[in-house]
gemmi code that builds the backbone of each chain (N, CA, C; Angstrom):
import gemmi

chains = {
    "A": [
        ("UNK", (16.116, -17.979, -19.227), (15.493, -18.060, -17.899), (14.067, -17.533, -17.956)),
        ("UNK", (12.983, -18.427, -17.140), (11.749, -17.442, -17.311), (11.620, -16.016, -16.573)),
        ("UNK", (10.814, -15.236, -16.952), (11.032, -13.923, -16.349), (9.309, -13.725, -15.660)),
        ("UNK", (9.695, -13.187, -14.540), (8.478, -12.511, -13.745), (8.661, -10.959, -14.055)),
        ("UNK", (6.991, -10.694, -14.639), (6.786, -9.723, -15.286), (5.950, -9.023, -13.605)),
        ("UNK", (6.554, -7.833, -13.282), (6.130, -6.881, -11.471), (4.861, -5.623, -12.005)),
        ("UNK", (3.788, -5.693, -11.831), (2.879, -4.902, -11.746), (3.205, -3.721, -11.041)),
        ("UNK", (2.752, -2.509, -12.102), (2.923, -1.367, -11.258), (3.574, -1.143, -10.118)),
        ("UNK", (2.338, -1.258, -9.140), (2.394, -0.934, -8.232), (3.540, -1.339, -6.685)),
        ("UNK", (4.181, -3.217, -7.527), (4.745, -3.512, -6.799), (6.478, -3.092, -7.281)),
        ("UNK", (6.432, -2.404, -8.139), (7.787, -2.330, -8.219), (8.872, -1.221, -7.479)),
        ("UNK", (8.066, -0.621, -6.434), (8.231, 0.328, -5.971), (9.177, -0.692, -4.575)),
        ("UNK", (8.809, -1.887, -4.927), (9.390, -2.948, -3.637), (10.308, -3.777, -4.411)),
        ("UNK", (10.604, -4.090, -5.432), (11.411, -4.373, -6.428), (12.223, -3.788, -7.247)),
        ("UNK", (13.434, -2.499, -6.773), (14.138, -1.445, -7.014), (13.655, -0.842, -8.415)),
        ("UNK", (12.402, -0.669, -8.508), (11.537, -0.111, -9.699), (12.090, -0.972, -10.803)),
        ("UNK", (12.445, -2.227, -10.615), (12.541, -3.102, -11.912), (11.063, -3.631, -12.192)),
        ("UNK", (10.550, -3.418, -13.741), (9.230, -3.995, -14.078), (9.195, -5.207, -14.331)),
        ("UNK", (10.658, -6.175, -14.245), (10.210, -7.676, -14.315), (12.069, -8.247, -14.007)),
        ("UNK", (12.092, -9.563, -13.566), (12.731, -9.940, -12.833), (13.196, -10.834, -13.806)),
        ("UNK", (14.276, -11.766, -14.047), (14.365, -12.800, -14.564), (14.991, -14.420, -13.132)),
        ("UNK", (14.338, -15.327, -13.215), (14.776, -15.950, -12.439), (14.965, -17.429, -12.702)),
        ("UNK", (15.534, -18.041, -11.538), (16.210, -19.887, -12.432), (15.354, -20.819, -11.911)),
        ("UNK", (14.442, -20.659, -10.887), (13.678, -21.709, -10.513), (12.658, -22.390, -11.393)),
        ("UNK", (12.497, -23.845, -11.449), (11.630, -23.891, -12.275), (10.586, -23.995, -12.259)),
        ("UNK", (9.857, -23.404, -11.215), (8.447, -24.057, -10.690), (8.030, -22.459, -10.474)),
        ("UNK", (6.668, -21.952, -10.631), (6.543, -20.814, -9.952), (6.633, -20.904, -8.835)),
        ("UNK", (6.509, -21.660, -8.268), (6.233, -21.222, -6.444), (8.071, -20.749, -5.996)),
        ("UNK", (9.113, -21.883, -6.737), (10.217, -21.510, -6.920), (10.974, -20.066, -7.346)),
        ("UNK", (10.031, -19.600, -8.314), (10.316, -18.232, -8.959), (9.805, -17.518, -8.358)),
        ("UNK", (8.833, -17.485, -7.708), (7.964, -16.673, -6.482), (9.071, -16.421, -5.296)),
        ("UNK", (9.388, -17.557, -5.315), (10.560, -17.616, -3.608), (11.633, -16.476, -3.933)),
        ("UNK", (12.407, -17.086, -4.973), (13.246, -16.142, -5.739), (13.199, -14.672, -5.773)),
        ("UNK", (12.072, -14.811, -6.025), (11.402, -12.703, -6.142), (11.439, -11.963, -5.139)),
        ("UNK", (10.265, -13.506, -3.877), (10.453, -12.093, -2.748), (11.796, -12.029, -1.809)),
        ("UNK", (12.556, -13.391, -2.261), (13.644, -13.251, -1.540), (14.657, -12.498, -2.254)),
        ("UNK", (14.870, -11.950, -3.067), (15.466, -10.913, -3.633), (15.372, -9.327, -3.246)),
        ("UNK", (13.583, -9.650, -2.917), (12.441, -8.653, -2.761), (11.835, -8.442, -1.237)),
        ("UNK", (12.495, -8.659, -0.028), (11.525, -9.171, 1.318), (10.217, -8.529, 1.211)),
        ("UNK", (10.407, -6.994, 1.254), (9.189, -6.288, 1.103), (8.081, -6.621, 0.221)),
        ("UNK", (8.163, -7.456, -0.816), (6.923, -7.716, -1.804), (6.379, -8.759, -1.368)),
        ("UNK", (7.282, -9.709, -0.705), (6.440, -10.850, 0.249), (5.302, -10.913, 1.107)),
        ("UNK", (4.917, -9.821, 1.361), (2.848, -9.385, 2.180), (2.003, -9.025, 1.376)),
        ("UNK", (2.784, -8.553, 0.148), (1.915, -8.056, -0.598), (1.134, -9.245, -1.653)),
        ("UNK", (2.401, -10.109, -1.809), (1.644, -11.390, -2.814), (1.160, -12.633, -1.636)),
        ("UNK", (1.576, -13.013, -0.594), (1.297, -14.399, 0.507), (0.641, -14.094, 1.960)),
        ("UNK", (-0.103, -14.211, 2.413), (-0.553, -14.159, 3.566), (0.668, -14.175, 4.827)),
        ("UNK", (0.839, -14.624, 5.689), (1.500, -15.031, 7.404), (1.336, -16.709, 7.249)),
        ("UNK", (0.379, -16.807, 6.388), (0.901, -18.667, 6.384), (0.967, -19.099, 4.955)),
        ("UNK", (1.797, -18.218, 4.713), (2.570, -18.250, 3.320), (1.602, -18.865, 2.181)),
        ("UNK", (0.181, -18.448, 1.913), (-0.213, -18.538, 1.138), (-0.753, -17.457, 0.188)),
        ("UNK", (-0.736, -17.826, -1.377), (-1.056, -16.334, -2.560), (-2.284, -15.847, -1.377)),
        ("UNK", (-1.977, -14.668, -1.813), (-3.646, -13.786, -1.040), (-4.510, -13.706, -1.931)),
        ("UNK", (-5.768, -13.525, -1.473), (-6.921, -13.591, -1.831), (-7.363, -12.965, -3.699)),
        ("UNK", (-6.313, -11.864, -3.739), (-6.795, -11.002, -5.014), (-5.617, -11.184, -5.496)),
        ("UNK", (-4.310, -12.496, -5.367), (-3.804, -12.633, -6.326), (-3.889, -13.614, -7.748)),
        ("UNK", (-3.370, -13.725, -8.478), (-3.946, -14.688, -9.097), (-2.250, -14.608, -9.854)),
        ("UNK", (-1.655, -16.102, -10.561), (-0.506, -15.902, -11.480), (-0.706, -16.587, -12.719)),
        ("UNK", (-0.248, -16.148, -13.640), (-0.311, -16.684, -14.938), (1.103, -17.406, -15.072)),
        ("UNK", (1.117, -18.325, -16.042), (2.555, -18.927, -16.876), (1.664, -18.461, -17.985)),
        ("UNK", (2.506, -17.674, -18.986), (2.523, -16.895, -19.956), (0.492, -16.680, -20.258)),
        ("UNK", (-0.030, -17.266, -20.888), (-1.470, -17.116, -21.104), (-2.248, -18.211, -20.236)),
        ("UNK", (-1.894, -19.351, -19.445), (-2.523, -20.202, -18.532), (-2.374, -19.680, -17.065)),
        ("UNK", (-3.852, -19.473, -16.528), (-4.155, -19.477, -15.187), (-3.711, -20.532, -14.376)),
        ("UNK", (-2.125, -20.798, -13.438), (-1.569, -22.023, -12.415), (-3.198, -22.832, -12.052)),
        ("UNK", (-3.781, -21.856, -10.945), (-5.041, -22.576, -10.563), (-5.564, -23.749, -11.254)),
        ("UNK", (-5.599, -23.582, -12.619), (-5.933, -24.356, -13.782), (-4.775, -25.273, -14.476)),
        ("UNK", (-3.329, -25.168, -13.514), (-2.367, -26.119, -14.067), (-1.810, -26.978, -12.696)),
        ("UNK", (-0.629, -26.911, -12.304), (-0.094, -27.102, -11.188), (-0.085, -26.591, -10.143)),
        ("UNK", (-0.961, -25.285, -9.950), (-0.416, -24.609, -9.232), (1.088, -24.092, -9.070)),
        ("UNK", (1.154, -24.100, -7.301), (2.398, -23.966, -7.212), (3.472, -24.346, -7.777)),
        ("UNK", (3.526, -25.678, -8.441), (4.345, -26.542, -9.029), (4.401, -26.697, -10.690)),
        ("UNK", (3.366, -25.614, -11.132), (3.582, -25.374, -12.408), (4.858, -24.953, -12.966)),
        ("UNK", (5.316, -26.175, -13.802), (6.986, -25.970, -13.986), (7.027, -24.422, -15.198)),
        ("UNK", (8.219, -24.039, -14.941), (8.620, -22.666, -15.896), (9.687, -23.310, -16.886)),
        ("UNK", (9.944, -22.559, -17.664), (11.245, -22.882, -18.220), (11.899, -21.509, -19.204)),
        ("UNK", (12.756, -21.486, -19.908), (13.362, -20.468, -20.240), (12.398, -20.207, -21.592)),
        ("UNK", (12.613, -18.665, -21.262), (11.244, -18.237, -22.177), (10.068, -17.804, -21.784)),
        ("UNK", (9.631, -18.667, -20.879), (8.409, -18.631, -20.190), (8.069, -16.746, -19.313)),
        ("UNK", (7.009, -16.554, -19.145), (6.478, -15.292, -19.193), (5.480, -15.681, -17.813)),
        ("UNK", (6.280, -15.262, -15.995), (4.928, -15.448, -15.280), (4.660, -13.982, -15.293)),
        ("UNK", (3.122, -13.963, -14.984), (2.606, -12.723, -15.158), (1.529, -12.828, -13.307)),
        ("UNK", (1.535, -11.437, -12.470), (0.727, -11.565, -11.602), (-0.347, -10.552, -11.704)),
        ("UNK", (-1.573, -11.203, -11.981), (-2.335, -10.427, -11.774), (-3.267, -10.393, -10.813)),
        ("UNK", (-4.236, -9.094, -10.820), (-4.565, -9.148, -9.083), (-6.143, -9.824, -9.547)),
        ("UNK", (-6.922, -9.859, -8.765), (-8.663, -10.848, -9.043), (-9.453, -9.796, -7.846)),
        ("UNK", (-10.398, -9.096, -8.913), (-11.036, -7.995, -8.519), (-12.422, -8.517, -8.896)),
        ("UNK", (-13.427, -7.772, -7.826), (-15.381, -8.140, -8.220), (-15.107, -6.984, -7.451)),
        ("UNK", (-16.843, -6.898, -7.241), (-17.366, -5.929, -6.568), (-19.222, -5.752, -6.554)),
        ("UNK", (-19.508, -5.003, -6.023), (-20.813, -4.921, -6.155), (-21.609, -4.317, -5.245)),
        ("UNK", (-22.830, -3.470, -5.380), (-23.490, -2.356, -4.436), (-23.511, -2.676, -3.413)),
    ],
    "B": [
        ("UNK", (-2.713, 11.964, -5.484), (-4.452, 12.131, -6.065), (-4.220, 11.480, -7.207)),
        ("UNK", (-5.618, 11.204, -7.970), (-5.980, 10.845, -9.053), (-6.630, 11.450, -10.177)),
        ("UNK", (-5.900, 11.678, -11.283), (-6.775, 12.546, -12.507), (-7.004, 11.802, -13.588)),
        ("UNK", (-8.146, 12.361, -14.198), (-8.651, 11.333, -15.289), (-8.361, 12.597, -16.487)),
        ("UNK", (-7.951, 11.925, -17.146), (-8.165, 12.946, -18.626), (-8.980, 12.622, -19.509)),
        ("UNK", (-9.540, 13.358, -20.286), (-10.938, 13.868, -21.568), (-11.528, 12.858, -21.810)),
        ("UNK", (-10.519, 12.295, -22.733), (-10.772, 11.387, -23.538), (-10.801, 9.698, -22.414)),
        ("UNK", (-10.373, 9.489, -21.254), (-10.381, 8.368, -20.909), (-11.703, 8.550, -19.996)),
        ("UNK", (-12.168, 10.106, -19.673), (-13.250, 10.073, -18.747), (-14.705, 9.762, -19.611)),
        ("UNK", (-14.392, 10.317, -20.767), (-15.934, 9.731, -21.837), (-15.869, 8.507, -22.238)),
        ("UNK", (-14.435, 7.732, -22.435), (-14.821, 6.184, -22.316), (-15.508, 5.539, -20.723)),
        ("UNK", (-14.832, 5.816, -19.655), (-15.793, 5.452, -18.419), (-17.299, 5.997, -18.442)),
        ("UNK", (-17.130, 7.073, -18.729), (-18.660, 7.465, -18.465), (-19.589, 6.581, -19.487)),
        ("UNK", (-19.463, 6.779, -20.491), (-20.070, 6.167, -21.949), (-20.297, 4.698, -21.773)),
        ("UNK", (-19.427, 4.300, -21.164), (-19.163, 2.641, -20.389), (-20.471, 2.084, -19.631)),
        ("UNK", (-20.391, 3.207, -18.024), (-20.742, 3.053, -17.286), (-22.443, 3.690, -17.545)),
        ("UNK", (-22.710, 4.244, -18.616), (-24.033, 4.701, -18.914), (-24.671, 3.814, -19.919)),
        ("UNK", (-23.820, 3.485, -20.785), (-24.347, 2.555, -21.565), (-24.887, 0.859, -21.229)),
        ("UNK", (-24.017, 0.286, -20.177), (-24.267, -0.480, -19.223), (-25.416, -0.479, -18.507)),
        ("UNK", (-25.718, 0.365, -17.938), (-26.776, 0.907, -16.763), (-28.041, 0.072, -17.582)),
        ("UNK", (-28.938, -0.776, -16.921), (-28.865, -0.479, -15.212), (-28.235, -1.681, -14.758)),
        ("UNK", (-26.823, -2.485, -15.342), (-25.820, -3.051, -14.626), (-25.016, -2.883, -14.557)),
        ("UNK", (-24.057, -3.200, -13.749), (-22.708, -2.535, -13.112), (-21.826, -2.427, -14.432)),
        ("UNK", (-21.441, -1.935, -14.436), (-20.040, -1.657, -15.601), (-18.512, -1.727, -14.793)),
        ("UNK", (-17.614, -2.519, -15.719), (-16.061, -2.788, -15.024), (-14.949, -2.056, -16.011)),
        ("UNK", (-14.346, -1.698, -15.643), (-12.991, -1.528, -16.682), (-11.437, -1.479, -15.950)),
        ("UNK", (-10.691, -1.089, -16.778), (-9.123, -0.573, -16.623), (-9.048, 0.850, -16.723)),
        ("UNK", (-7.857, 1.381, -15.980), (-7.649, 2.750, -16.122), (-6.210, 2.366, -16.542)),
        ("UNK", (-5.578, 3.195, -17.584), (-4.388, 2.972, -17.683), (-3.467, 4.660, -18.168)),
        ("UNK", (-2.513, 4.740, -17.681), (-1.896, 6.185, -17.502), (-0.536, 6.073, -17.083)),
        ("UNK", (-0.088, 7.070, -16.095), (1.290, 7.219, -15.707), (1.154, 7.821, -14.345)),
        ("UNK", (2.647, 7.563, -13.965), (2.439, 7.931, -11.836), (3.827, 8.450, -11.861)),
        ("UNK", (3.258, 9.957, -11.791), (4.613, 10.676, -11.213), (4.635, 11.564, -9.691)),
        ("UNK", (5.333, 10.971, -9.270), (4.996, 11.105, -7.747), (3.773, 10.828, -7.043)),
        ("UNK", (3.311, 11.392, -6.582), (1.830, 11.288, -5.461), (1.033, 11.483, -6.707)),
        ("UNK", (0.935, 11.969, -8.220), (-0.012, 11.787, -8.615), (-0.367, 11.089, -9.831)),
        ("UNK", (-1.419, 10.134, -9.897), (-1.674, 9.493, -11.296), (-2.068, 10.288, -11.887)),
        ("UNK", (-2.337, 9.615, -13.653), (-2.796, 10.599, -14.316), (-3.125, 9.393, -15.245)),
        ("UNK", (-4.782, 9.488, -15.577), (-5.505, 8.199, -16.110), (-5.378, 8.948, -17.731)),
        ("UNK", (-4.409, 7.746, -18.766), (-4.570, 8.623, -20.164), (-5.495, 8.493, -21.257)),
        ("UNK", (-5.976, 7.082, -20.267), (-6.925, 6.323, -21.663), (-7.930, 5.046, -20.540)),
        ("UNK", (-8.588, 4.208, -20.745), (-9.555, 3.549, -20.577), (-9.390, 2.530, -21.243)),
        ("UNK", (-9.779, 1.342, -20.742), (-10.333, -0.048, -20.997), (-11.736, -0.430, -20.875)),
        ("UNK", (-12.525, 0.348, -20.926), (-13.829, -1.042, -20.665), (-13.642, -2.319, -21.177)),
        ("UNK", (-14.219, -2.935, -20.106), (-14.128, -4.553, -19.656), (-15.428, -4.938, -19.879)),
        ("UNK", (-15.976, -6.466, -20.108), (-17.045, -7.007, -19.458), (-16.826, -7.887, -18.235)),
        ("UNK", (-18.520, -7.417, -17.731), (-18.537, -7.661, -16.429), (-18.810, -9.220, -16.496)),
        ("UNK", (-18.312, -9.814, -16.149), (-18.242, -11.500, -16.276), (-19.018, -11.729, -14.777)),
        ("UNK", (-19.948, -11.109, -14.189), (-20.336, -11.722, -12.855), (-21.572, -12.335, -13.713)),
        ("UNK", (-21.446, -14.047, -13.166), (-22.665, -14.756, -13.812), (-24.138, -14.505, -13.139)),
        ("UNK", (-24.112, -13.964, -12.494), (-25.415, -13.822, -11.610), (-26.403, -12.219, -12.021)),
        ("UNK", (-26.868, -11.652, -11.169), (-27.503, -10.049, -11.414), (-26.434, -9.319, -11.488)),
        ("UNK", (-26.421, -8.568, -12.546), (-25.201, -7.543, -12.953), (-25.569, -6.625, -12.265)),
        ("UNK", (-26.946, -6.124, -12.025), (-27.498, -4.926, -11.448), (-26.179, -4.362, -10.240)),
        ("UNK", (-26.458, -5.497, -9.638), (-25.572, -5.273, -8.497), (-24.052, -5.702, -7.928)),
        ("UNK", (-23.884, -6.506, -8.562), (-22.570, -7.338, -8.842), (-21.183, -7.107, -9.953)),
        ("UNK", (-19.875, -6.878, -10.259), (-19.838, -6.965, -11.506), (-18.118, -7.902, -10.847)),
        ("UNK", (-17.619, -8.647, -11.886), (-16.488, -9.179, -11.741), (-15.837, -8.808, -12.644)),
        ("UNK", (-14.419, -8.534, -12.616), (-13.586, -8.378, -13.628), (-12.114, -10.169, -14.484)),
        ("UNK", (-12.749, -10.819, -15.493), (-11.663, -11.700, -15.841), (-10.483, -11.156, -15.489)),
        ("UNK", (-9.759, -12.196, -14.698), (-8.004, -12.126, -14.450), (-7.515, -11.529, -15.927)),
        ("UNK", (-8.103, -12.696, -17.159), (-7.693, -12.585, -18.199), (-7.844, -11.402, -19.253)),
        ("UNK", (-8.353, -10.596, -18.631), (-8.499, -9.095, -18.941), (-7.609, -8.588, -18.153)),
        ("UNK", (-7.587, -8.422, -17.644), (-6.425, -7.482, -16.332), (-5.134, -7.970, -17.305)),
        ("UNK", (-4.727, -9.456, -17.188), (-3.421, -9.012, -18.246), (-3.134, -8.911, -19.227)),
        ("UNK", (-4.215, -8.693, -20.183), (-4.784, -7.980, -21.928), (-4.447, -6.477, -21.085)),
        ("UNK", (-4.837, -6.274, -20.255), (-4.633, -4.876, -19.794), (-3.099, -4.156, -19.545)),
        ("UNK", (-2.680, -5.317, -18.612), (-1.725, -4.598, -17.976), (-0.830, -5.039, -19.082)),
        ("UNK", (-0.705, -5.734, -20.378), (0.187, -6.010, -21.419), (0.058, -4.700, -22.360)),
        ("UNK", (-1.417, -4.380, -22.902), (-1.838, -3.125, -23.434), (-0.570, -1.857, -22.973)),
        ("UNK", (-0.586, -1.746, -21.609), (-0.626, -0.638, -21.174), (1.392, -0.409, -21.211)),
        ("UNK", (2.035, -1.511, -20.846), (3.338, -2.078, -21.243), (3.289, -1.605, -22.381)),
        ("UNK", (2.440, -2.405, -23.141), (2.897, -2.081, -24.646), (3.421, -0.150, -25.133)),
        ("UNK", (2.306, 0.488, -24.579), (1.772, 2.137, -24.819), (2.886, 2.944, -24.021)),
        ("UNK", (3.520, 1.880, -23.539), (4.599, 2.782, -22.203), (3.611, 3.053, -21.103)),
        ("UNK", (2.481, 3.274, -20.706), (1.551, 2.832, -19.556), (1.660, 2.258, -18.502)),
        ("UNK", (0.566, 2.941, -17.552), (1.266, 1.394, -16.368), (-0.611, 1.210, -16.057)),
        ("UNK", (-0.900, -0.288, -15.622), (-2.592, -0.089, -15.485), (-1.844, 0.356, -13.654)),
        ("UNK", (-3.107, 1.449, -13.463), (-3.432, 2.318, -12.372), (-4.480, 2.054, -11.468)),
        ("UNK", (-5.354, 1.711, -12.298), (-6.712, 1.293, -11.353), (-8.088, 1.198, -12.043)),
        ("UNK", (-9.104, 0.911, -11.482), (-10.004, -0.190, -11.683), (-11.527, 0.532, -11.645)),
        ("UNK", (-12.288, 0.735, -12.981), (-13.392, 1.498, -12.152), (-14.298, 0.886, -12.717)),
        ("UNK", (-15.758, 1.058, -11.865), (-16.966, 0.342, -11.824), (-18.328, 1.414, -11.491)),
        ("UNK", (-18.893, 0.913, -12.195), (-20.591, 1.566, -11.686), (-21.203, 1.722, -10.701)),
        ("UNK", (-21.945, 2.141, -9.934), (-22.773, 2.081, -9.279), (-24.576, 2.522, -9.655)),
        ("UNK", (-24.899, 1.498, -10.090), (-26.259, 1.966, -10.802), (-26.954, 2.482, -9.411)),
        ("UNK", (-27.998, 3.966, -9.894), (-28.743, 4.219, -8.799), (-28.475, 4.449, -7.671)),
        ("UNK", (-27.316, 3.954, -7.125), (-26.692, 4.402, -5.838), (-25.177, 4.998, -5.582)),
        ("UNK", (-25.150, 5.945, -4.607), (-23.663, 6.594, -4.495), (-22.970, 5.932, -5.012)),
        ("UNK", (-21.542, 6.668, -4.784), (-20.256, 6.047, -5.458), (-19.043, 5.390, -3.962)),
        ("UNK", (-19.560, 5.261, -3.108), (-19.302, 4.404, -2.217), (-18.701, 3.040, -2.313)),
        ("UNK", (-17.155, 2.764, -1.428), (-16.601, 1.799, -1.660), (-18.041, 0.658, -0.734)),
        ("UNK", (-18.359, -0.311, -1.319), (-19.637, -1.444, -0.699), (-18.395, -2.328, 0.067)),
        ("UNK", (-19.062, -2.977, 1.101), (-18.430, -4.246, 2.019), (-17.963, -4.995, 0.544)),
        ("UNK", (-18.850, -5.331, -0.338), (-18.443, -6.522, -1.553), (-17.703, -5.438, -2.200)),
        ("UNK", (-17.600, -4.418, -2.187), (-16.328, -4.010, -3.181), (-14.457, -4.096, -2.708)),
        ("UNK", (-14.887, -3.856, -1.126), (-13.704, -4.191, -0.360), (-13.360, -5.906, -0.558)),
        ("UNK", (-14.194, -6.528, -0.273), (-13.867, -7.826, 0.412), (-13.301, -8.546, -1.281)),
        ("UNK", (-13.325, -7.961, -2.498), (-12.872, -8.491, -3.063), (-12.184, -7.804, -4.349)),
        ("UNK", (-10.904, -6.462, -3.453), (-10.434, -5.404, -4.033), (-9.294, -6.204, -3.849)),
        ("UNK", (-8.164, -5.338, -4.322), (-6.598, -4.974, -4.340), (-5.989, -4.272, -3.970)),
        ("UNK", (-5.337, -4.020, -3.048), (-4.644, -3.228, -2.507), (-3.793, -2.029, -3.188)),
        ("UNK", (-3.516, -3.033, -4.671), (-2.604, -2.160, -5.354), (-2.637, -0.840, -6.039)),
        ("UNK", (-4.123, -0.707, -6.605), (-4.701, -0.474, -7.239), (-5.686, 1.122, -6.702)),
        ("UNK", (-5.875, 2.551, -7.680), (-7.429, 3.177, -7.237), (-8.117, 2.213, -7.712)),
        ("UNK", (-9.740, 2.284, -7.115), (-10.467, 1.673, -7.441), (-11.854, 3.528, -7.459)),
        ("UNK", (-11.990, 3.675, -8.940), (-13.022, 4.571, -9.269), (-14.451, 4.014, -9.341)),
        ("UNK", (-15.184, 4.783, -8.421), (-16.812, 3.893, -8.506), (-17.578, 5.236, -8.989)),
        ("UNK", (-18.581, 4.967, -10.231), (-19.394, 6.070, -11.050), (-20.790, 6.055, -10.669)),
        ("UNK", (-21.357, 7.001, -9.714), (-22.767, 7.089, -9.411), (-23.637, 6.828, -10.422)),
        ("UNK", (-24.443, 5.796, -11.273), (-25.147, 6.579, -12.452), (-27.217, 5.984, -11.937)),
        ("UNK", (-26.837, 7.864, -12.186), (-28.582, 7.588, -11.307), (-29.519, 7.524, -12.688)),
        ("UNK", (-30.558, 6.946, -12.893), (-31.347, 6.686, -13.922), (-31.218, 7.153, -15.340)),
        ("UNK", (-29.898, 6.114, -15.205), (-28.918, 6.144, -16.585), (-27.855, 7.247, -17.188)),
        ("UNK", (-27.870, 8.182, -16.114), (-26.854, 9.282, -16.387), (-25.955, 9.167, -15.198)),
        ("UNK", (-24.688, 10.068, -15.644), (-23.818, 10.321, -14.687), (-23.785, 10.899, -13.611)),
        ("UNK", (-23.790, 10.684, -12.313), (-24.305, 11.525, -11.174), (-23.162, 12.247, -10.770)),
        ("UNK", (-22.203, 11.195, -10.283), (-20.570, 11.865, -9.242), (-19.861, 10.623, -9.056)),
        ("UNK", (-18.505, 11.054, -8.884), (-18.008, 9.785, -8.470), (-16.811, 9.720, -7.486)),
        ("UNK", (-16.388, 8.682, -7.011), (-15.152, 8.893, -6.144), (-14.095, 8.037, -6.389)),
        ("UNK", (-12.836, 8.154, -5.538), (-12.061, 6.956, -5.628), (-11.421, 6.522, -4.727)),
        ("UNK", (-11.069, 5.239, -4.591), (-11.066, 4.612, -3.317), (-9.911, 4.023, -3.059)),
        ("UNK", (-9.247, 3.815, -1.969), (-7.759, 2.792, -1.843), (-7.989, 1.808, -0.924)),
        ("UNK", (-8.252, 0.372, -1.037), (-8.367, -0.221, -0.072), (-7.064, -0.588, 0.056)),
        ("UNK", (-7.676, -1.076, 1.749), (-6.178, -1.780, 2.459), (-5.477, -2.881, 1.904)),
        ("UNK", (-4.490, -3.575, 2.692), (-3.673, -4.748, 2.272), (-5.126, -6.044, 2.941)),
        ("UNK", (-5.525, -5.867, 4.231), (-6.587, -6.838, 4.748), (-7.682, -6.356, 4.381)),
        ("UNK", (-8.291, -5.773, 3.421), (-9.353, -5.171, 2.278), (-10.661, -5.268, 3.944)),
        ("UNK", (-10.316, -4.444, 4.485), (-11.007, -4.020, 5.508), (-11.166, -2.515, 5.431)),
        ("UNK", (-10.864, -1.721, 5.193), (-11.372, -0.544, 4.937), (-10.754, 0.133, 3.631)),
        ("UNK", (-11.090, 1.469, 3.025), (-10.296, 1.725, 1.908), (-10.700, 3.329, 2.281)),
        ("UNK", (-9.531, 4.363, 2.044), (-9.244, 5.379, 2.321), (-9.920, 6.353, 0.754)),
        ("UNK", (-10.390, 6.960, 1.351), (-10.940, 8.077, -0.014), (-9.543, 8.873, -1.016)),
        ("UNK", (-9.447, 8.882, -1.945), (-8.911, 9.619, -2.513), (-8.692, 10.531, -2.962)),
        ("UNK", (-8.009, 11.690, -3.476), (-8.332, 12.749, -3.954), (-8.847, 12.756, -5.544)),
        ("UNK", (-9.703, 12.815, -6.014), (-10.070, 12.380, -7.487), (-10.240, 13.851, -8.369)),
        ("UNK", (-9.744, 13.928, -9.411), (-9.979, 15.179, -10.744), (-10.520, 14.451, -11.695)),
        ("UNK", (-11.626, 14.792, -12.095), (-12.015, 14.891, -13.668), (-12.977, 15.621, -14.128)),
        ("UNK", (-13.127, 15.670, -15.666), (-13.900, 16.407, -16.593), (-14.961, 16.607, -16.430)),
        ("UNK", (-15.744, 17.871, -16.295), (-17.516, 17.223, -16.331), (-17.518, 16.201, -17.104)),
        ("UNK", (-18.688, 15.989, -16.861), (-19.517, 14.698, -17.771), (-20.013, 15.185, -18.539)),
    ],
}
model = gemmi.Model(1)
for chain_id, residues in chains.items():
    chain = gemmi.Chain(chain_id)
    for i, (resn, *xyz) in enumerate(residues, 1):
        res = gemmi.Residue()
        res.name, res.seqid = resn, gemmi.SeqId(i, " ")
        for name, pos in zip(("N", "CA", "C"), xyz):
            atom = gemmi.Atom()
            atom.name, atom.element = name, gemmi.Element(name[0])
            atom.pos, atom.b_iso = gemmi.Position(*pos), 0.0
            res.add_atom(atom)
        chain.add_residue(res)
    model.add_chain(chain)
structure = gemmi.Structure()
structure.add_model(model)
structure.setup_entities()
């Protein structure tokens, strides 16, 4: 099954498990999976009109979705999603 | 609160001075036991903002999870995120909010004409509309 790998900070909303394993094959599928396992981690990764927020970003193992299917970037067993957050800044 | 230890505060500083006079980015990576972190080591990053670094700096996604894999690897967890401020305070900026993380400290390093001045650390919100000061420890410089 692919596994969602939980950043720090969110696992405190994910019974301090650091990564999840799940059957969907699509991230947006494995996403559903998580926070519905997870309700509480669901504001933290999607907006109120259920879209990723602004400083998230997800990987399938070393490819940026944005740069594949997106949402519909299929997973499969083995596979490694990773969320990371998308940080700038400046004076 | 947030503490930096020895050896991860002379990689930020060294980072963020050597950089100067453009922004400098990195990883903090450590451990969280209860209310307090504890930064054990450092990442400097490059700042991938294509434009004036002076004032700008971006951090690659694709660093963050070289990072947060690093830090897995070390038994680590990445903690938070720190950056320069050439010449001016260590103040969270409107552009540092509007394109922070909630999850995350975010450490900003005063460095006034190429040295280390002071620094702070910051928590922004979930709607990266304001970010709450932190309690911050570290080493002189």
């Amino acid at each position: 099954m692919p596994k969602i790998m939980i950043p720090t900070p969110l696992r405190q909303f994910a019974d301090k498990k650091d990564a999840m394993e799940v059957r969907g094959t699509t991230v947006g599928e494995a996403l559903a999976e998580l926070t519905a396992a997870h309700p509480d981690m669901k504001k933290n990764l999607f907006t109120d009109e259920g879209k990723l927020r602004s400083f998230v970003n997800v990987y399938v193992n070393d490819e940026d979705i944005r740069f594949l299917e997106k949402d519909k970037t299929p997973v499969a067993a083995g596979d490694t999603i990773s969320i990371v957050p998308s940080i700038a800044g400046g004076i | 609160m947030i503490k930096i230890e020895q050896e991860a505060w002379r990689l930020m500083v060294d980072h963020a001075q050597k950089t100067y006079p453009n922004e400098c980015c990195g990883a903090m990576l450590g451990l969280i036991e209860g209310d307090v972190k504890t930064v054990r080591t450092a990442l400097p990053l490059e700042n991938a903002y294509p434009g004036a670094q002076r004032e700008r700096y971006e951090l690659r996604s694709e660093d963050l999870l070289v990072a947060e894999r690093e830090a897995r690897k070390n038994g680590m967890d990445l903690i938070g995120i720190f950056h320069s401020h050439p010449d001016c305070d260590a103040y969270f900026s409107k552009t540092d909010l509007e394109n922070s993380c909630p999850w995350y400290s975010f450490v900003v390093l005063s460095i006034q004409k190429g040295q280390f001045h002071h620094a702070n650390s910051w928590l922004p919100n979930m709607e990266q509309t304001e970010a709450a000061k932190e309690e911050l420890e570290h080493p002189h410089a």
